[in-house]
N, C-alpha and C positions, 0 to 999 in steps of 0.2 A: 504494500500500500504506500499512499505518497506521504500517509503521517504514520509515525511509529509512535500504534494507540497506546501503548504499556508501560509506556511515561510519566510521571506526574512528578508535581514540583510540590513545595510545602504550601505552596499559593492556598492547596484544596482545603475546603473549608473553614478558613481563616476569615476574619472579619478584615473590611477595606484597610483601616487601618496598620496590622499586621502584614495583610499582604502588601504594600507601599514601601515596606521596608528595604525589600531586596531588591530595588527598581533603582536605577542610576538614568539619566536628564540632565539634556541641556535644554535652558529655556529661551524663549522667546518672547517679544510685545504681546500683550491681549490683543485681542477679535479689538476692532476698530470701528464702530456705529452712531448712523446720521440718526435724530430722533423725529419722527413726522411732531406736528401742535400737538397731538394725542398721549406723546409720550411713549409710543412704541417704534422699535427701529426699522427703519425703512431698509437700510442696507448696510451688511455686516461682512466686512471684509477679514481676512486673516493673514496674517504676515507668514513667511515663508519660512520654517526654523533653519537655523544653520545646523548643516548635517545633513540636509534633505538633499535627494536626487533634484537638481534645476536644469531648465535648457532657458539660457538668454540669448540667445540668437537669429529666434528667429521672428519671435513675436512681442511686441508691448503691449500690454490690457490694459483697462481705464473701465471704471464704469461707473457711474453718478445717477442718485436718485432725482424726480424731475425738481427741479429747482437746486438741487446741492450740488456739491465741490465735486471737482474728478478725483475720485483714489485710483490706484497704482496698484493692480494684482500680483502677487506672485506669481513665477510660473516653474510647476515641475516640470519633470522628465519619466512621462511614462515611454515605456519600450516595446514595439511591435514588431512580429517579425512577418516573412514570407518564403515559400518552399520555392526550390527552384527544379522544373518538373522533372528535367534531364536529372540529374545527381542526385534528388532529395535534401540538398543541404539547405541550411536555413540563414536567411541574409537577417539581420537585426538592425532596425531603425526606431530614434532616437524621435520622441515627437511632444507634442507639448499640451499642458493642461492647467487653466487657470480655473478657481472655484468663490463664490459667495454666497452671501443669502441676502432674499432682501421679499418686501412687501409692497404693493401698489404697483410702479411702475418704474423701471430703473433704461438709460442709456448704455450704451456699448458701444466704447471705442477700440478698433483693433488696428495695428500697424503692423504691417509687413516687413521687418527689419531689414531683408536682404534683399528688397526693391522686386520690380519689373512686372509688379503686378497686372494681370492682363483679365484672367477669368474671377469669380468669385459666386462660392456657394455656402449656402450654410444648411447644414442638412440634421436631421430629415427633409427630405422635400415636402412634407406634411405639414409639419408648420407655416409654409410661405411666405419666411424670411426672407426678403430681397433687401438687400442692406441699400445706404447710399456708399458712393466711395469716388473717394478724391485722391488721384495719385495712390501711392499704397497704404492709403490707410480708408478702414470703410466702419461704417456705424448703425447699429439699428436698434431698437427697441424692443423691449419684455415686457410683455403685462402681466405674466404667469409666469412660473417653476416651470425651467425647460434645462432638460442637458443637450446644447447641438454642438456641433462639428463645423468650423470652418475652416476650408479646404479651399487653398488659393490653386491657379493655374491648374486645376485636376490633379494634385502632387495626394497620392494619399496618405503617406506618412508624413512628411512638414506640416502637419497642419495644427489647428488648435483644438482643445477640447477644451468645452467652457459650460461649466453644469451653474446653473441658478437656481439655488433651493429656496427653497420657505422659510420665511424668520423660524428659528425653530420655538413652537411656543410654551416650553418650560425646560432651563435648563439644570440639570441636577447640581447638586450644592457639593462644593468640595468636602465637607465635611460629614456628610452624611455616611451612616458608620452604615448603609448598605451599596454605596457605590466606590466604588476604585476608579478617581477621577485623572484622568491624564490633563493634566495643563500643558499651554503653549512649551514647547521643546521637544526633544527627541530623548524615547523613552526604549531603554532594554527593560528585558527580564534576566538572571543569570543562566539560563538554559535555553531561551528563545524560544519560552513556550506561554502562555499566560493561563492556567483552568479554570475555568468560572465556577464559585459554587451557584448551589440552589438557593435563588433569592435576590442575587444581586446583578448590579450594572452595573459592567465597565466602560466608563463614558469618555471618548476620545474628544478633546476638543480640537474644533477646526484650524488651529495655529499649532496642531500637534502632531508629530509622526511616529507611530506604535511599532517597534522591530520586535513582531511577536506574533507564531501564530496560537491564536487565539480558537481554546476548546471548551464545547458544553459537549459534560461526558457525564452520562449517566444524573444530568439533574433537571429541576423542573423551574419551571417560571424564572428562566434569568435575560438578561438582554445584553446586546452590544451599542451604541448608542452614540453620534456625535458629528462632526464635519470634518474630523481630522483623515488620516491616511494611516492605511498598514502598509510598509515598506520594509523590503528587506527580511520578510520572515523565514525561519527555520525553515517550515515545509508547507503548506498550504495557508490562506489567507485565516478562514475559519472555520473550525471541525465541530459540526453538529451530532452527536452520537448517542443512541439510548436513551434520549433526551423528549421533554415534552413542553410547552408552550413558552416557544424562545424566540426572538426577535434580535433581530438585525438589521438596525437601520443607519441610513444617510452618511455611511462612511464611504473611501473610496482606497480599491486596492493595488499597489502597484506590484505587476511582475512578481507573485509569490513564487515558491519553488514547488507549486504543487497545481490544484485548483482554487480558485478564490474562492469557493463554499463547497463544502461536503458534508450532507445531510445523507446519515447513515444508520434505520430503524429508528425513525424518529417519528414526533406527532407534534401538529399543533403549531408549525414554525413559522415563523413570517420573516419573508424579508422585503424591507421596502426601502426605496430610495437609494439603495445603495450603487456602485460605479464597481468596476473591475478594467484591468489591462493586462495582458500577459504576452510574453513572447518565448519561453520557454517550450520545449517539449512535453506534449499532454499537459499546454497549458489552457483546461477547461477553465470554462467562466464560472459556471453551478451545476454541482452534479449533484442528483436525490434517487437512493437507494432505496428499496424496502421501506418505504417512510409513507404514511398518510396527513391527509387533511395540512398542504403546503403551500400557501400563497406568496410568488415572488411579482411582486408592485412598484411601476417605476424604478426598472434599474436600468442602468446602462451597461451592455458590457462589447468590449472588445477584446476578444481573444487568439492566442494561438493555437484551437483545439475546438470542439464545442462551447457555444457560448450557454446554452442550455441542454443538460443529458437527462432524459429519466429512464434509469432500469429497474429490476427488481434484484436478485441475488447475486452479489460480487463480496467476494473475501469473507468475512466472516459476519455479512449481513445478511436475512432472510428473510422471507414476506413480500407479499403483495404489496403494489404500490398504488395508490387510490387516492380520488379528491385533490388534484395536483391541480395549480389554477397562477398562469404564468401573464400579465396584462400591464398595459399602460405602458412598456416598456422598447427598450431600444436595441436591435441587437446587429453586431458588425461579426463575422468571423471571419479575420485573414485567413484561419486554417481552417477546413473542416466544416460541418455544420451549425448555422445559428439554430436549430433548434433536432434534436435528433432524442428519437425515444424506441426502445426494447432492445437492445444489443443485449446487453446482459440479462442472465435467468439462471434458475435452476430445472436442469436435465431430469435429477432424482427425484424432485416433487415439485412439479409444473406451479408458476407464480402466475400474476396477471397483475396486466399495468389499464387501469380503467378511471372513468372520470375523469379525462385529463382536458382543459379549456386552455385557449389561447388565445388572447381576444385583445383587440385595438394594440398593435404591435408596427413598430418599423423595421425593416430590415433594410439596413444599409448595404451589405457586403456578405459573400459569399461566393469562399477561393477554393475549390478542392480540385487536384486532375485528376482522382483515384474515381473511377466513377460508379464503384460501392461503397464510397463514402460523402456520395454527392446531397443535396436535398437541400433547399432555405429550410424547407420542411419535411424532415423525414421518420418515418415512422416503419424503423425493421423489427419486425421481433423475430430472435432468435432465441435459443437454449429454450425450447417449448412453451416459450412467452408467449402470452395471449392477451392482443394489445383491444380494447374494446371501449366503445363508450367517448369518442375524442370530437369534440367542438374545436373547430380555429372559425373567428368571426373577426372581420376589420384588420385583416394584416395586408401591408402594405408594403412592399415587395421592392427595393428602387436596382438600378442597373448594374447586376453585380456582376464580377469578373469572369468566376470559371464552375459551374457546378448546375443543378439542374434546379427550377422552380419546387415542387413537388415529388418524393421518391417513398413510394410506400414495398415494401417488399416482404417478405415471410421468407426466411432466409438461414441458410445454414453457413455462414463464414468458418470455416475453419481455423482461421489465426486466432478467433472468439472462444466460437460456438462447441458444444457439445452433440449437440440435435437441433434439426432442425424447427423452426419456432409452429407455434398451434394454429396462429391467423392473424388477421387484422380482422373488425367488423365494428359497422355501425361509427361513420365516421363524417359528420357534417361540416363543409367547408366555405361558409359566406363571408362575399366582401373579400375574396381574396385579391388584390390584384396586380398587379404588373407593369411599369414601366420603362421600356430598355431597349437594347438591342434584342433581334430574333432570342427567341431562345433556344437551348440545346433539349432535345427529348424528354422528356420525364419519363418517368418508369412508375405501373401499378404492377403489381409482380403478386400470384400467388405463385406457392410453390408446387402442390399439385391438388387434387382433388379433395384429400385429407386437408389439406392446409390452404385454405384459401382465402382469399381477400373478398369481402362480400359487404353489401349495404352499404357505399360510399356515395354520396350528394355532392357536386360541386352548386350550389346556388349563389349567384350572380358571381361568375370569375370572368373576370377583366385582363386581359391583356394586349397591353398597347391599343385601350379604348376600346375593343371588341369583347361584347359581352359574348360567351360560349355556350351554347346550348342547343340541347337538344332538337330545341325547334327554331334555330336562326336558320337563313337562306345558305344555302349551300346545294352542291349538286348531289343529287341522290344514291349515289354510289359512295360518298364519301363519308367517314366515319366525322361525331363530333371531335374525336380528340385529336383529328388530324389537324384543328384546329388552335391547339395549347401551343405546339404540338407533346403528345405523350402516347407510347408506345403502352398499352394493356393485354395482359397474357390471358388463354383461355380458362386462367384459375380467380379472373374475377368477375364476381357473379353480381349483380342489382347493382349497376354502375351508373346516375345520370346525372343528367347537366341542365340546370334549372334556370329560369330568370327568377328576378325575385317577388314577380305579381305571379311567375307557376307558382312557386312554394307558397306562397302567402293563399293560393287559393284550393291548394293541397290542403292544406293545413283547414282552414272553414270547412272545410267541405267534411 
């Protein structure tokens, strides 16, 4: 595994106080805030600590609430990488990340340090950001908590990542004897690991950088909490494990040495608001195990690897996976899949991955040239996984590089798998849609007559402005998926393509 669970540090069950003892920091200025007539702050800035990963090079940020002063962001250095299809080797690039909070309505200045600015996008394309810009420097407005990307000249690593969060509205008290508070500075553990007990919040603040990764093992109702960064951890960002109503919110992770979340036989978890980057090898974004009832809300991630995995049994986890509900959220994958579910199971007593939603989503990116490992959205079960029960509504799909739209498959990989997986079924896919260059094939793949793909709905899928369905103009000989385009095997059964006044009058009827 990517964390070696059999670890623990004296941290475990100690009160905040105790465990603060064996934490060494360097500090830095408090969070920085404009006050609206009301008394609350409009916009909270945080200083960069020294010790943190920076790139000044390539960008200067500003950003002022309406009528206030311009501040000055920090800006790190997260790290992306990309494969190179001939060799498989991995290039690594260096790219950048400013972060605040703020309320009502705040400006955005951004300068191009290294000139020659020509193109300019800020993405999602969903938002419809079109900035102003003069020379190289361009500006646009926020009325709401948005993480975007702006990406000068089409360069996609130089670019900036700039999350605007929500004032946060209470923040926990240094003193309080159930939170382990990180203040402004950069904070070890003596082993590079931090364990939460049952009960408590370790609360990172946004002028903080945490070199730790961070575990709930075996407890209940604890949180992670704050605006700061995990950087530099041991082995993965943070380990969810045996654990039940835990949260993790509004932090951001850089390049851990593992995945940014591992939720393994767990319940009850939330994670919201949180960011991820990685450029490592099997560097997922959030991987969920054998685990029920998990909402991941408003996050962002970019990664080297799946940016969202769900399976059922791997290492010494077990169980069905159920109630899984991924939304509001942003997802980029230079490597691999942004969203990939049933690779992993168990052989000896069949699991099932069910109730799984995916709903009002971006996907930016999507690299893979392995093309059983392609899919924005892909859904294999394998090791006799039996994947059932799957909503995706309002995802939004933008022009990604190398991999396929849509790849559902029932499948036996050998480099995995033990047996071949049980099926796919019962799999509703609205609002999905598409804008880009042609696409490369998609794939609905069952395996054979035992294992097959059945009960699949595309209702209203859009690509490049062409609604698909069943009853659009087309010549009578041709199938509708000739239109995605996607290749379907004779192993899948009750397969159509709806508008969304058929379903809607499906549905009445």
């Amino acid at each position: 595994m990517n964390t070696p669970l059999s670890r623990r540090t004296a941290l475990r069950g100690a009160g905040a106080t105790a465990l603060a003892a064996g934490f060494t920091h360097s500090t830095a200025a408090a969070a920085r805030a404009e006050e609206t007539s009301g008394g609350r702050p409009r916009l909270v800035t945080y200083p960069v600590p020294a010790g943190a990963p920076v790139k000044t090079d390539s960008f200067t940020v500003k950003v002022r609430s309406r009528g206030g002063r311009w501040q000055t962001l920090g800006v790190y250095r997260p790290t992306l990488a990309e494969i190179d299809p001939a060799t498989g080797r991995k290039k690594q690039f260096d790219s950048s990340l400013a972060y605040f909070d703020f309320s009502g309505e705040v400006e955005v200045e951004v300068t191009y340090i290294k000139g020659g600015v020509e193109r300019v996008r800020v993405r999602p394309d969903s938002y419809g950001i079109t900035p102003e810009v003069r020379a190289d420097t361009l500006r646009f407005r926020l009325d709401r908590p948005r993480k975007v990307v702006v990406q000068i000249n089409d360069d996609l690593f130089d670019c900036l990542h700039l999350f605007a969060r929500a004032v946060e509205p209470r923040r926990p008290r240094e003193n309080d004897p159930d939170v382990l508070y990180f203040g402004p500075g950069v904070h070890t553990t003596p082993d590079g690991y931090l364990d939460v007990p049952s009960g408590k919040t370790v609360y990172v603040h946004g002028g903080a950088v945490l070199k730790a990764t961070v575990r709930f093992k075996d407890v209940h109702g604890a949180r992670l909490a704050g605006r700061g960064v995990l950087a530099g951890t041991a082995a993965g960002g943070v380990l969810v494990e045996g654990s039940t109503d835990i949260s993790v919110g509004g932090l951001t992770m850089l390049n851990p040495n593992g995945y940014a979340v591992q939720i393994g036989q767990s319940a009850d978890v939330l994670l919201r608001d949180m960011a991820a980057f990685s450029s490592k090898g099997w560097g997922d974004g959030i991987d969920v195990f054998s685990s029920t009832d998990v909402t991941i809300d408003g996050v962002f991630m970019r990664n080297s690897d799946d940016c969202i995995a769900i399976y059922t049994h791997r290492w010494e986890y077990y169980g069905d996976t159920r109630n899984i509900t991924v939304r509001n959220s942003t997802l980029w994958a230079d490597v691999a899949h942004p969203v990939n579910v049933g690779t992993h199971g168990n052989t000896a007593a069949p699991e099932v991955l069910e109730n799984l939603v995916f709903e009002n989503l971006d996907i930016c990116d999507h690299r893979e040239p392995q093309m059983g490992y392609q899919g924005c959205i892909a859904l294999n079960a394998g090791d006799s996984n039996l994947i059932r029960n799957v909503r995706v509504d309002g995802v939004r799909v933008e022009d990604f590089r190398w991999g396929q739209l849509i790849h559902m498959r029932v499948m036996f990989n050998t480099k995995y798998n033990t047996s071949v997986g049980r099926g796919i079924e019962n799999v509703h896919v609205k609002d999905l849609s598409y804008t880009g260059k042609p696409l490369a094939t998609c794939m609905l793949l069952g395996y054979d007559a035992d294992h097959p793909v059945k009960n699949v709905t595309f209702e209203n899928l859009v690509v490049n402005g062409t609604v698909v369905a069943d009853s659009m103009k087309k010549p009578t000989w041709y199938l509708t998926t000739d239109f995605v385009p996607m290749h379907v095997n004779e192993h899948v059964t009750n397969l159509r393509f709806l508008t969304t006044a058929e379903a809607e009058a499906g549905t009445a009827s």
